[in-house]
Backbone as a ProteinNet text record, in pm:
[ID]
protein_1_A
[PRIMARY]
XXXXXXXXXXXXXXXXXXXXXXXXXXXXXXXXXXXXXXXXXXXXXXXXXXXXXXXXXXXXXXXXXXXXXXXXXXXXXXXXXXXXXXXXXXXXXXXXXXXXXXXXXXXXXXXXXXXXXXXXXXXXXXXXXXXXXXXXXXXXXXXXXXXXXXXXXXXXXXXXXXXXXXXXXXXXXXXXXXXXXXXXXXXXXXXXXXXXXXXXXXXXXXXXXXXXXXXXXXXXXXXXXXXXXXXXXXXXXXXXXXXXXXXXXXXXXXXXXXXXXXXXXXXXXXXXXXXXXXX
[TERTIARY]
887.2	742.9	713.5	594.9	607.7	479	493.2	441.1	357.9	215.8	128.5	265	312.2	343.3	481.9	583.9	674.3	789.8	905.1	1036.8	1141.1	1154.8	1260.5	1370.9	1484.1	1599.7	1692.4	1799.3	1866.9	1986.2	2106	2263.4	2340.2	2438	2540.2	2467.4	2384.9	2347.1	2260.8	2239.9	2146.5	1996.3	1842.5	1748.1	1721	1695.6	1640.3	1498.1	1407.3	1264	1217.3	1172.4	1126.2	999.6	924	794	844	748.5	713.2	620.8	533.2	404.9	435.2	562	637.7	511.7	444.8	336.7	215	189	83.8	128.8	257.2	323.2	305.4	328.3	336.1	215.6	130.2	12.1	-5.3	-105.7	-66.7	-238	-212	-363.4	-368.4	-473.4	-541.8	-419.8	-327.2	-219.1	-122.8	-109.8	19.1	39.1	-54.3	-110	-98.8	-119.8	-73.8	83.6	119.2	245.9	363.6	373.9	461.1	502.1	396.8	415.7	514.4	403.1	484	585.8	651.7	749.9	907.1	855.9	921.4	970	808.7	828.5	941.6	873.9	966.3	1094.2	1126.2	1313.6	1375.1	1289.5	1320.7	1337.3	1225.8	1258.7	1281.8	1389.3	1432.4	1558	1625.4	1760.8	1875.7	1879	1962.8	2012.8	1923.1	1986.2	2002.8	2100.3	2102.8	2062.3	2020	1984.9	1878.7	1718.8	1646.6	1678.2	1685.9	1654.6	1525.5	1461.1	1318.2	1349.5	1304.2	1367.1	1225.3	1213.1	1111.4	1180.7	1083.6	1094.8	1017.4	1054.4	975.5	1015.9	947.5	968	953.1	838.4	790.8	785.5	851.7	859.7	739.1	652.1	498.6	392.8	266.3	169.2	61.7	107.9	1.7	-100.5	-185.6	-305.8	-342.2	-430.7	-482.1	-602.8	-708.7	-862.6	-908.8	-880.1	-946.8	-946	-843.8	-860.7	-1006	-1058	-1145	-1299.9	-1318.6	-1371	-1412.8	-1564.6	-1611.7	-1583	-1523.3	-1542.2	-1427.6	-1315.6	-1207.2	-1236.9	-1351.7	-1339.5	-1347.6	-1290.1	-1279.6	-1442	-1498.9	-1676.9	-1733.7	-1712	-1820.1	-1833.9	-1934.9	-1993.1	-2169.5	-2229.4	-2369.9	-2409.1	-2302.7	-2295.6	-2373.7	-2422.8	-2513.8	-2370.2	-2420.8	-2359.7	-2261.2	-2286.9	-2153.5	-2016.5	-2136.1	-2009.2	-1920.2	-1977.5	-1962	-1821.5	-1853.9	-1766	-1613.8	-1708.5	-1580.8	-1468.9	-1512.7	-1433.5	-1364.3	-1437.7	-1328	-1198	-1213.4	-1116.3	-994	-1090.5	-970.9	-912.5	-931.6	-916.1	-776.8	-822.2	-739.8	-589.3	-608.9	-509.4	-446.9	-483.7	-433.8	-362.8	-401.7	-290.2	-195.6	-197.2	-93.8	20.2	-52	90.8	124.2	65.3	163	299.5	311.5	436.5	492.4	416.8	478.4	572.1	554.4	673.9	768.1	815.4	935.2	1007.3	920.8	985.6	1021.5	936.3	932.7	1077.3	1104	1220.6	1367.3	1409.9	1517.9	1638.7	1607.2	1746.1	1714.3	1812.1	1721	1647.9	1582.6	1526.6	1555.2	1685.7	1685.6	1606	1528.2	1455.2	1505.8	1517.8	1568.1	1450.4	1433.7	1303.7	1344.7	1304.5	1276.2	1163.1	1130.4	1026.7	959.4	811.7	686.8	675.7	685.5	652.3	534.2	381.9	280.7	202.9	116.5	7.9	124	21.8	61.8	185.1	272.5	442.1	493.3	455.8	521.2	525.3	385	355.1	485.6	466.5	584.3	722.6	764.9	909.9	951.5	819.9	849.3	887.4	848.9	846.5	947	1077.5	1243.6	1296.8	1414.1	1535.5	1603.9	1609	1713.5	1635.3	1601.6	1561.1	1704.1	1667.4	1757.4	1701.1	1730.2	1659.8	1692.9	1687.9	1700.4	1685.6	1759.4	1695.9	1545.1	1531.3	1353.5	1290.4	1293.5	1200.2	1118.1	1017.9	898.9	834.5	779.2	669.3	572.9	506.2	325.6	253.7	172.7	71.1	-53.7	-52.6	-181.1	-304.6	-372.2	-441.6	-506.2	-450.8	-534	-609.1	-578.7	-596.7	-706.1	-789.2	-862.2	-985.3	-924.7	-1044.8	-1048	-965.6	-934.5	-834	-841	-670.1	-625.4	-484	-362.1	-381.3	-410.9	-430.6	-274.9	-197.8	-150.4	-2.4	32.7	140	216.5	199.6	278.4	289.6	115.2	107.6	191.4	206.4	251.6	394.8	483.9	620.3	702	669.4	719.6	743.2	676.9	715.3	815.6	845.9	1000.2	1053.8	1111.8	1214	1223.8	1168.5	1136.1	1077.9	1169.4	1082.7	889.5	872	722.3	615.6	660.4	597.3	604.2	727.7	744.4	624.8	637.3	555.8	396.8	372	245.2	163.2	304.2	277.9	218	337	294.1	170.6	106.2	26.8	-116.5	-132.2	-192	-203.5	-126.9	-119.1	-136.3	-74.7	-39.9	56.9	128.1	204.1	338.4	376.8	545.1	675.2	689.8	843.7	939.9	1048.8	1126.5	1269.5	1301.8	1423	1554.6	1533.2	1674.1	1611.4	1499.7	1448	1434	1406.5	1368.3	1487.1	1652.5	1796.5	1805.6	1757.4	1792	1718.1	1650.4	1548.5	1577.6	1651.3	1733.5	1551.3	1485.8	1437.6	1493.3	1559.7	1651.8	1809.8	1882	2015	2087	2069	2143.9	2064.4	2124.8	2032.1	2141.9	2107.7	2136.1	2096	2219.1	2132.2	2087.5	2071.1	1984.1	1969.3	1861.5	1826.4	1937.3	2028.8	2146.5	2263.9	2265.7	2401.8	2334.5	2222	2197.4	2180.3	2127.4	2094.4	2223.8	2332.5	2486	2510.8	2485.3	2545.8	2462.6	2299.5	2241.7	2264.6	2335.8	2349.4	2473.7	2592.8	2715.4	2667.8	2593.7	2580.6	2493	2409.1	2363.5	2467	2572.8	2678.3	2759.2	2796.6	2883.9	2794	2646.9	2573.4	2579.2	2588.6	2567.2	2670.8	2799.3	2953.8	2924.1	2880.5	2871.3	2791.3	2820.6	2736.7	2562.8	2555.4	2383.4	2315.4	2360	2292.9	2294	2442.9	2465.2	2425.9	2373.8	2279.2	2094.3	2056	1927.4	1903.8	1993.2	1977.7	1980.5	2082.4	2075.5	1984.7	1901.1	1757.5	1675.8	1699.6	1568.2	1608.9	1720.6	1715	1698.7	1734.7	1691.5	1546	1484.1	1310.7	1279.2	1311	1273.7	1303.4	1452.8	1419.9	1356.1	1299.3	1244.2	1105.3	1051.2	949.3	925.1	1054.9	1042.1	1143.8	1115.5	1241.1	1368.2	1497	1593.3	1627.4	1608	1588.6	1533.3	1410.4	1381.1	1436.2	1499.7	1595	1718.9	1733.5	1890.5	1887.5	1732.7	1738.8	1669.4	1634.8	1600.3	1761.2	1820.7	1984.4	2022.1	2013.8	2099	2004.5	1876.3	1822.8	1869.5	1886.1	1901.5	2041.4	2114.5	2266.2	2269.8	2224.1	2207.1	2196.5	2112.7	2078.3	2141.7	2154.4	2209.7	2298.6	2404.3	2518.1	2603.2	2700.2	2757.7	2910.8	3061.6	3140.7	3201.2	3101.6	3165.2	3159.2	3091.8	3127.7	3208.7	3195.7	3339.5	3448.2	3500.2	3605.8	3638.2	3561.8	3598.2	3597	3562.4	3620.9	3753.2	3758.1	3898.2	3980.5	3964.9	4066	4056.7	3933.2	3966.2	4079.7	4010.9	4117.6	4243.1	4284.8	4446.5	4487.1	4391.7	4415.9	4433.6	4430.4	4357.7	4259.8	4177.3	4082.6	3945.8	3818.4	3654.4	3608.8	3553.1	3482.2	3345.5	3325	3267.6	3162.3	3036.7	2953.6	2859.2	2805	2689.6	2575.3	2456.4	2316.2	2261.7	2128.7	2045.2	1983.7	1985.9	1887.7	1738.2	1684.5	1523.2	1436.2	1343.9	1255.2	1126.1	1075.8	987.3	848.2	792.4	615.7	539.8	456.3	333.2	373.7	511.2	554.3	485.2
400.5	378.1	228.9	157.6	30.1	-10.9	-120.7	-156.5	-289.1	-351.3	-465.5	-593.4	-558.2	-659.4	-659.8	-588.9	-524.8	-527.4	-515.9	-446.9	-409.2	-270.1	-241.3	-142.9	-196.3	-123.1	-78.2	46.5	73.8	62.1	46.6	85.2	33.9	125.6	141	135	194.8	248.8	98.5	22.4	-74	-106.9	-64.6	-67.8	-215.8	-269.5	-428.8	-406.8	-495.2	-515.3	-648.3	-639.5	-766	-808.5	-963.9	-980.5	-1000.1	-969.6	-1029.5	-1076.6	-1193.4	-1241.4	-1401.6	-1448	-1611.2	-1676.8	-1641.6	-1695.1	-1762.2	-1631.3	-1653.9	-1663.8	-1744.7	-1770.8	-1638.1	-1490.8	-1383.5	-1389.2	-1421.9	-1356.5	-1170.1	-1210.7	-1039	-998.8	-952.4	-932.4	-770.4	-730.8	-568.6	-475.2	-472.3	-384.1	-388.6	-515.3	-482.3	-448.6	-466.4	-353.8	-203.4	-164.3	23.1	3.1	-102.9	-80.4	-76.8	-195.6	-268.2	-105.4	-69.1	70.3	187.4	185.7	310.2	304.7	164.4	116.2	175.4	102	104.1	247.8	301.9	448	562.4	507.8	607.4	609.8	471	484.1	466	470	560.9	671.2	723.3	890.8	913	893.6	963	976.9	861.3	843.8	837.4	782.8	768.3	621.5	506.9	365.3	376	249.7	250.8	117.7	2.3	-75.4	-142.5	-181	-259.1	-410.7	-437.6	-619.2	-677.1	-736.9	-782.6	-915.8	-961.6	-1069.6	-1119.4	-1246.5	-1266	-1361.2	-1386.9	-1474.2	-1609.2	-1687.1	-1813	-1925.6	-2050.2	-2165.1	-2100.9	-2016.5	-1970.2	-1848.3	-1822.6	-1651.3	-1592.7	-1661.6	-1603.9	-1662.1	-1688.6	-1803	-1706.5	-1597	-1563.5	-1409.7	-1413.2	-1348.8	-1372.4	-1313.6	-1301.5	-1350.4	-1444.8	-1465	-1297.9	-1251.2	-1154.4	-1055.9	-1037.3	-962.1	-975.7	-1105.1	-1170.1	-1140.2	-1122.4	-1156.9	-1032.7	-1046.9	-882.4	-768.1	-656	-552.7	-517.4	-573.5	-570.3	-626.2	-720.8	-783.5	-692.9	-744.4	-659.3	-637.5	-721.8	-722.1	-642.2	-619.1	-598.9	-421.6	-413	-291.1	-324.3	-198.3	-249.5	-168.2	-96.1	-2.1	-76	37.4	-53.1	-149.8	-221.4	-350.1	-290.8	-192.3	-122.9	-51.5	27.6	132	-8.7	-126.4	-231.1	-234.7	-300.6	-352.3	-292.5	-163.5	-40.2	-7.5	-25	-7.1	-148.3	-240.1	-400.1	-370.6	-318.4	-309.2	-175.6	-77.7	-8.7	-94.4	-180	-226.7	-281	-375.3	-477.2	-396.5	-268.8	-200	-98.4	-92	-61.4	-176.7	-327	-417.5	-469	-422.5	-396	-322.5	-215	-96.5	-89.7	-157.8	-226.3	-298.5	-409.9	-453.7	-393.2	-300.8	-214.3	-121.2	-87.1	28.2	-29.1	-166.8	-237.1	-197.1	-202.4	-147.6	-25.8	57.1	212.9	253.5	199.8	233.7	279.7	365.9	416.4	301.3	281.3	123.3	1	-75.7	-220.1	-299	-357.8	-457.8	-582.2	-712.6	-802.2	-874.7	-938.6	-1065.9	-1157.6	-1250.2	-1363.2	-1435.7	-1565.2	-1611	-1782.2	-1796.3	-1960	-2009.3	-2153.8	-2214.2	-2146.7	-2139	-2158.2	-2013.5	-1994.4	-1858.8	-1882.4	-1852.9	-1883.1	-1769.9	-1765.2	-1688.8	-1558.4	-1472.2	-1327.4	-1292.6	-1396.8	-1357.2	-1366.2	-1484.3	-1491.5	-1356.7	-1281.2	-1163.5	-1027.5	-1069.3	-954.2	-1009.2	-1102.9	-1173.1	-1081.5	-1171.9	-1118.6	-1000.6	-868.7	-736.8	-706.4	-759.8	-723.5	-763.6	-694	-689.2	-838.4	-895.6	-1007.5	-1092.7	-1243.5	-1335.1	-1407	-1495.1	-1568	-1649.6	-1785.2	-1890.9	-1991.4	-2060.8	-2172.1	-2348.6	-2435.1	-2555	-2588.2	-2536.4	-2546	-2454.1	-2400.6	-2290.1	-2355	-2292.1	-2342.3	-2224.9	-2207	-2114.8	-2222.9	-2112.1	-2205.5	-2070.5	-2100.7	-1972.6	-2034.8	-1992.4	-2131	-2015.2	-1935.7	-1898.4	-1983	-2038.3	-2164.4	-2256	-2280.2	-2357.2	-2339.4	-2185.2	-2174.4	-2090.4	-2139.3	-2113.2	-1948.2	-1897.4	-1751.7	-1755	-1653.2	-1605.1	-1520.8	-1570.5	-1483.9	-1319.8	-1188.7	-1057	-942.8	-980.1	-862.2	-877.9	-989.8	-911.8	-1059.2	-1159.5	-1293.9	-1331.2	-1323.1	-1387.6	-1238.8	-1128.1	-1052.2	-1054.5	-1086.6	-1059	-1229.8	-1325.3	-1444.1	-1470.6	-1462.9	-1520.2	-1419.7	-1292.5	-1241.1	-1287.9	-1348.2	-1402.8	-1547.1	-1627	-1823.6	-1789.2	-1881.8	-1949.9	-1939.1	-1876.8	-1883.3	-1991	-2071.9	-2286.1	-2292.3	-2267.5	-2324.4	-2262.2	-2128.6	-2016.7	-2056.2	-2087.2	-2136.3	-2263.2	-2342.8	-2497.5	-2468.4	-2384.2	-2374.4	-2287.4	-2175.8	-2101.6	-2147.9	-2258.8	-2388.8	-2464.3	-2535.6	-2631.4	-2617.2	-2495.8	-2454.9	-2523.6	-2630.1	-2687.8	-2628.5	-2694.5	-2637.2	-2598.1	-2459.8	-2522.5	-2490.4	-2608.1	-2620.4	-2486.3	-2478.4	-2403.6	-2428.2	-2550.5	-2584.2	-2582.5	-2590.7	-2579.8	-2453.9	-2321.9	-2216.6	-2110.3	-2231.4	-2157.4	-2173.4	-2343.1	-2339.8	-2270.8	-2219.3	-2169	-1987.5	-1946.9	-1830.8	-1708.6	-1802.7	-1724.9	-1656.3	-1723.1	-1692.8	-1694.1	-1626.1	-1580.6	-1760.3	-1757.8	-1865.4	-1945.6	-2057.6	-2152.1	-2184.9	-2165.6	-2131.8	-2266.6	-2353.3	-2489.5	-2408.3	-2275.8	-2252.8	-2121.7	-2037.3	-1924	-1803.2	-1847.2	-1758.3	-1708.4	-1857.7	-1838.3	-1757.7	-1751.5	-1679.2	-1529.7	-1516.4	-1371.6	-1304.9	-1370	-1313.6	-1251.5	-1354.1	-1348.5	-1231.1	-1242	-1138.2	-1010.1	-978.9	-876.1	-823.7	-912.8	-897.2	-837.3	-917.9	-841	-695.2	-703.2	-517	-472.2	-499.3	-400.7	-371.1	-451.3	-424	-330.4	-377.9	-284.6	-130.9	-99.6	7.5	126.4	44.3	142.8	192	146.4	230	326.7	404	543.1	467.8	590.2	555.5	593.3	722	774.8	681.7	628.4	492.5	396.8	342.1	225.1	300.3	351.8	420.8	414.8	473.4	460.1	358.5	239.4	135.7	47	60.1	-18.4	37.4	197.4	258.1	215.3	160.1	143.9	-42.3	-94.3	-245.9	-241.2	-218.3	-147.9	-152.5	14	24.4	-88.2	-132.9	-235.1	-382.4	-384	-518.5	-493.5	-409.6	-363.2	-256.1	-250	-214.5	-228.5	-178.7	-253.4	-221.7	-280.4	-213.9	-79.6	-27.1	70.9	189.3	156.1	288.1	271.6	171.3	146.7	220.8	211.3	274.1	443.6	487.4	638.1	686.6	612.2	636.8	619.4	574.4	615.7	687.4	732.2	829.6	961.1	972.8	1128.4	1099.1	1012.1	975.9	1044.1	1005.5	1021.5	1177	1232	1395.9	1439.9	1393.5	1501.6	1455.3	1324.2	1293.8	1214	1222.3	1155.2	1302.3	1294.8	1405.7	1350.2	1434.5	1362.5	1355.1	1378.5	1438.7	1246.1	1196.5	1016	956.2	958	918.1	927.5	1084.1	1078.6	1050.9	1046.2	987.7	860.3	780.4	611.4	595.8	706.8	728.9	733.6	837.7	886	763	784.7	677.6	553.5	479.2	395.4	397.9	527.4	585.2	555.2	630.4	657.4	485.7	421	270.9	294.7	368.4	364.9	329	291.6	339.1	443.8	419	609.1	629.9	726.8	849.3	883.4	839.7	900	961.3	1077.2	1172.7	1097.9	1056.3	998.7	1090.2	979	1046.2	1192.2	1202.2	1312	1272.1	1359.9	1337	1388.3	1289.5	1310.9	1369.4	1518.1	1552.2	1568.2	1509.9	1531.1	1602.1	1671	1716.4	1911.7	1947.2	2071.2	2115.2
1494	1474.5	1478.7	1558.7	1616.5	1452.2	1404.8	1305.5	1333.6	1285.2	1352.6	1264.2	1119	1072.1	1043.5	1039.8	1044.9	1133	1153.7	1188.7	1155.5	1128.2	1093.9	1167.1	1040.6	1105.1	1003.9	1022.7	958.2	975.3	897.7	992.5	850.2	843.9	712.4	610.1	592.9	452.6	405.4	476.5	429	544.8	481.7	517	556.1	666.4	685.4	709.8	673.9	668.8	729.8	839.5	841.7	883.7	825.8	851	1004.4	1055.6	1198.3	1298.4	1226.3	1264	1256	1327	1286.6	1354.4	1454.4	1482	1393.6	1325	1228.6	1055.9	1072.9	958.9	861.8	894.7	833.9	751.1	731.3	645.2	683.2	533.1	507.1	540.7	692.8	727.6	691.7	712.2	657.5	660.5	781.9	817.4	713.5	677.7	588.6	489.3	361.5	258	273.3	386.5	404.7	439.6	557.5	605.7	530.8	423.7	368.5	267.5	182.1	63.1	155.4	280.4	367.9	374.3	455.5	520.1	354.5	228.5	152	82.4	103.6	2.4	71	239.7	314.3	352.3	306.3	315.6	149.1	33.3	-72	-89.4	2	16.5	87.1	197.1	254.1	199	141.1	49.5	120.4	216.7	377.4	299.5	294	294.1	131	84.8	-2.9	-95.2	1.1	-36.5	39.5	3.9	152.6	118.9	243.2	215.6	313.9	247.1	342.9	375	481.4	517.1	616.5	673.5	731.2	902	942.2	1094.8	1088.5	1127	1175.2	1073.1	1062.6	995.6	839.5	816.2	690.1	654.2	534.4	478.3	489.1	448.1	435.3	364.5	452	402.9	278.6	269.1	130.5	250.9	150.3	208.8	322.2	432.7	569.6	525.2	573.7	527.6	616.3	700.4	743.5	604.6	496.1	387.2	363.8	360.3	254.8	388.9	442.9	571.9	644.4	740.4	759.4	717.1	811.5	795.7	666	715	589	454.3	463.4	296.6	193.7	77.9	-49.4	-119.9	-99.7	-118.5	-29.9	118	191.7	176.1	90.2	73	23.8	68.8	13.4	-97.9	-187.3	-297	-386.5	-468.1	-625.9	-706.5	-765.5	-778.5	-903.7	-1024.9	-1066.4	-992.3	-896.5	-764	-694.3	-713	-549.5	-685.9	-802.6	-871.1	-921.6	-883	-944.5	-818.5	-726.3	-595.5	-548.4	-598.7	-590.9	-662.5	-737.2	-908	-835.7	-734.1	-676.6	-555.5	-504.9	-444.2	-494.4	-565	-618.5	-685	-725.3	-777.5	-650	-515.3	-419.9	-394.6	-356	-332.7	-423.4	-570.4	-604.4	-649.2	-604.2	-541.6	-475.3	-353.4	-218.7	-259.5	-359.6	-428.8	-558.8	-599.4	-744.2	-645.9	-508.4	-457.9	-425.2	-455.8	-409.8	-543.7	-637.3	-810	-798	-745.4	-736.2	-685.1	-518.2	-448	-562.1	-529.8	-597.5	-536.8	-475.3	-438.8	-482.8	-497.8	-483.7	-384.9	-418.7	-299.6	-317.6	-197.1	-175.5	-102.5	-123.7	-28.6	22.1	106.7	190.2	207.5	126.7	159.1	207.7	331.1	399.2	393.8	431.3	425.7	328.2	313.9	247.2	210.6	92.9	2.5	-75	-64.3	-95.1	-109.5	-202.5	-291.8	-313	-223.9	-233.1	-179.9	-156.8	-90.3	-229.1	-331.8	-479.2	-544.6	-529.8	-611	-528.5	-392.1	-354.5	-376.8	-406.3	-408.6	-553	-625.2	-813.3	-838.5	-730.2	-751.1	-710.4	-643.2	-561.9	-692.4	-691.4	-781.4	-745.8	-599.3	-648.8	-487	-532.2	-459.9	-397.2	-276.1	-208.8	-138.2	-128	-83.4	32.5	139.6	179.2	141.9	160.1	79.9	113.7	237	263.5	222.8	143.1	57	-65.1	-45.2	-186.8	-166.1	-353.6	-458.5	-465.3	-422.8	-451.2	-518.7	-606.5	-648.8	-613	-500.8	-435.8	-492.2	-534.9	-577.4	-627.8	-717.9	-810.6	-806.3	-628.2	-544.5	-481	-440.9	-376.6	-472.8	-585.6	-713.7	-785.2	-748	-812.2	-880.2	-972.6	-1059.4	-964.5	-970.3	-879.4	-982.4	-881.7	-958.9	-877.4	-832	-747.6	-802.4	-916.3	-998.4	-1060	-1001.6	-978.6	-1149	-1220	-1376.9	-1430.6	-1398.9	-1492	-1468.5	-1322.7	-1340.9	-1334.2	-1267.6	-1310.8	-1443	-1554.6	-1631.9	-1758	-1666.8	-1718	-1620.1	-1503.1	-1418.8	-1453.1	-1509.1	-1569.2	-1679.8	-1738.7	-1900.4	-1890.7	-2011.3	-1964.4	-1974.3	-2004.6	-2009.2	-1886.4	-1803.8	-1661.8	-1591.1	-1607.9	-1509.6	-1533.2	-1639.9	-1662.2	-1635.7	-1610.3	-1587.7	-1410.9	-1318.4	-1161.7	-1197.1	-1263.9	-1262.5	-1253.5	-1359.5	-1390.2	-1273.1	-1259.2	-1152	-976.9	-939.4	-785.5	-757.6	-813.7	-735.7	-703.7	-611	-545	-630.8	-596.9	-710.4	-581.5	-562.8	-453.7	-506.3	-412.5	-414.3	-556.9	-503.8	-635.4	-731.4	-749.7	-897.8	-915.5	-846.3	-859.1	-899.6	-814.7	-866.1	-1012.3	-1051.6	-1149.1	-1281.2	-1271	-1352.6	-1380	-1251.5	-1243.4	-1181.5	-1101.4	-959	-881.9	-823.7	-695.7	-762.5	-694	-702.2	-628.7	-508.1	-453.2	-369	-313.1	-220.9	-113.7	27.1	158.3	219.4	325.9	410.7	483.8	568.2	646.1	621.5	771.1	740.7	761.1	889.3	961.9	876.5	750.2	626.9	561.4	519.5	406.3	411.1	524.8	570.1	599.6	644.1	627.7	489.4	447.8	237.1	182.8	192	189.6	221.2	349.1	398.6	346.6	314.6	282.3	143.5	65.9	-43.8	-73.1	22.4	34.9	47.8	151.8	207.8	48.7	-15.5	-150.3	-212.2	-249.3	-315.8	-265.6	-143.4	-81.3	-77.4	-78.8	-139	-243.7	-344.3	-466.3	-522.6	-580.6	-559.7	-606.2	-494	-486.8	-598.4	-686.6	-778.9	-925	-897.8	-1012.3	-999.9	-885.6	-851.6	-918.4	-874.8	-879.4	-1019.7	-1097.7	-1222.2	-1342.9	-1247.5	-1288.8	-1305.1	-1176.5	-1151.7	-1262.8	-1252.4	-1355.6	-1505.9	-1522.7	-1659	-1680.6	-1616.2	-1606.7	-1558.1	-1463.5	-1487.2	-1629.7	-1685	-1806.1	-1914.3	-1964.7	-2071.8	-2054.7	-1905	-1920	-1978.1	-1982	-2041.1	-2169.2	-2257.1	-2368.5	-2491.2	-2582.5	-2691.4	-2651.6	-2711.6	-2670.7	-2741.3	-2870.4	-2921.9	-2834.4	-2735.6	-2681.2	-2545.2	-2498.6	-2365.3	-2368.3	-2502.7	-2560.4	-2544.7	-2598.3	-2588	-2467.3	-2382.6	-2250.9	-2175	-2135.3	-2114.9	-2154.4	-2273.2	-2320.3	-2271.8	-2214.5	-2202.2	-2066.3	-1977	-1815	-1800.9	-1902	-1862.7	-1874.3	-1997.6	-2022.7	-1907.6	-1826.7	-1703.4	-1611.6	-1558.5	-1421.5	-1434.8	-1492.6	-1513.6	-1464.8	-1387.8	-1333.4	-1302.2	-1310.7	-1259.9	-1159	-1094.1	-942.7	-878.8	-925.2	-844	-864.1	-1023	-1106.8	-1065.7	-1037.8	-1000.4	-842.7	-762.8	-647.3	-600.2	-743	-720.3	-789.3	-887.8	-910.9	-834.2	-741.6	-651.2	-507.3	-505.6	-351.8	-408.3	-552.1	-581.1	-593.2	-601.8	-656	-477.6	-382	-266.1	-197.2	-245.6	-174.8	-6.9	-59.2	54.5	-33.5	100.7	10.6	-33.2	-128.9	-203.5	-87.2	-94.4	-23.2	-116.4	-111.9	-227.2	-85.8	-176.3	-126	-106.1	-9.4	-13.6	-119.9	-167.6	-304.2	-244.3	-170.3	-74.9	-60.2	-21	39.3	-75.2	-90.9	-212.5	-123	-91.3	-44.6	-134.8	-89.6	-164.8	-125.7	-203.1	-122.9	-164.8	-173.2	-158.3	-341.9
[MASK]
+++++++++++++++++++++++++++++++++++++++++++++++++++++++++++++++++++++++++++++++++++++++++++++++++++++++++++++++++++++++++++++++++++++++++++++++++++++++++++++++++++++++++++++++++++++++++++++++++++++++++++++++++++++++++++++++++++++++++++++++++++++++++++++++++++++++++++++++++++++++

């Protein structure tokens, strides 16, 4: 299926995603708000890959928002509804573009990013929403929102400041200004920092591939429980595992990392299967 913002591909159990608008420094024009959820939901459910990594093209990961969002027929305003209906449908609006990056949370795998050059506005809010960042030394966070006189709404103030100290997150939130790569390792943003785009996307990929040997159902669950306690005490993190494990803890994986290991070969795990909707 050919995509306006998009390309992807699959092979050994790891999903690749990529922007593809190096032209128009990847902004996220009208298309990619439907594409990006689809793109994600549907290789969660299908349960084929076991890990996505999104990755982008050109000098820059991604310049933020499309002005066409903002602009005629697409703008988030342009309706001539009574001015409650106008207001009430902005507000769905605004909570449609951010379940465009809440399904990177959703995905039963993880999601790695590979981000170069210029990660700005609304690329921060989708970065924040992947399980594990990766950088180039030419990479920069901007929450340029700030910049063009609005509060950032599509996830950036709510998940940055569990990934950075929250002074820091507030100081760029505040400010717009740049936070460069090495500052973003050191702060524990990003996983690693790459001299270019070709090393990193190796390392990246090398590391889906490790992620992807291991049973999928023990990955899935892992996310869902690091998900869950970043957002609640550890007391009810503790008894949310323990009802997870009740049901889907099984030993049929177990023992075939057992055995492959006894065997010195790779284990053999089953795909999650296909999550069908709608039935």
């Amino acid at each position: 299926m050919g995509y306006a913002c998009f390309d992807v591909s699959e092979r050994d159990h790891v999903a690749h995603v990529r922007l593809d608008r190096p032209d128009q420094l990847n902004t996220m024009i009208p298309e990619f708000w439907s594409e990006l959820p689809q793109i994600v939901t549907d290789i969660s459910d299908q349960g084929r890959s076991r890990v996505i990594v999104i990755s982008s093209t050109g000098k820059h990961f991604c310049a933020g928002m499309d002005l066409a969002v903002f602009t005629g027929d697409n703008a988030l305003t342009a309706n001539d509804a009574e001015v409650g209906r106008l207001r009430a449908l902005l507000r769905d609006n605004i909570l449609h573009l951010q379940d465009s990056f809440t399904a990177l949370e959703k995905a039963r795998m993880p999601v790695l990013v590979a981000i170069q050059g210029g990660c700005v506005g609304g690329a921060v809010d989708m970065v924040t929403a992947a399980d594990c960042r990766y950088a180039t030394t030419d990479a920069f966070f901007s929450i340029q929102e700030i910049n063009i006189g609005m509060t950032a709404d599509v996830g950036t103030l709510q998940r940055l400041p569990k990934l950075i100290p929250e002074g820091v997150a507030r100081e760029f939130a505040y400010t717009g200004r740049r936070l460069s790569a090495d500052r973003a390792h050191q702060l524990g943003l990003v996983n690693a920092v790459y001299p270019d785009h070709e090393s990193m996307l190796a390392d990246v990929l090398e590391i889906a591939a490790e992620i992807a040997s291991k049973s999928p159902l023990a990955i899935h669950g892992t996310k869902e429980m690091l998900n869950y306690t970043r957002d609640h005490s550890v007391a009810d993190a503790l008894r949310y595992i323990a009802t997870w494990q009740t049901g889907m803890f099984q030993p049929t994986d177990m023992m075939e990392a057992f055995t492959a290991q006894a065997e010195g070969r790779e284990p053999e795990f089953e795909d999650l299967g296909e999550v069908r909707r709608g039935l």
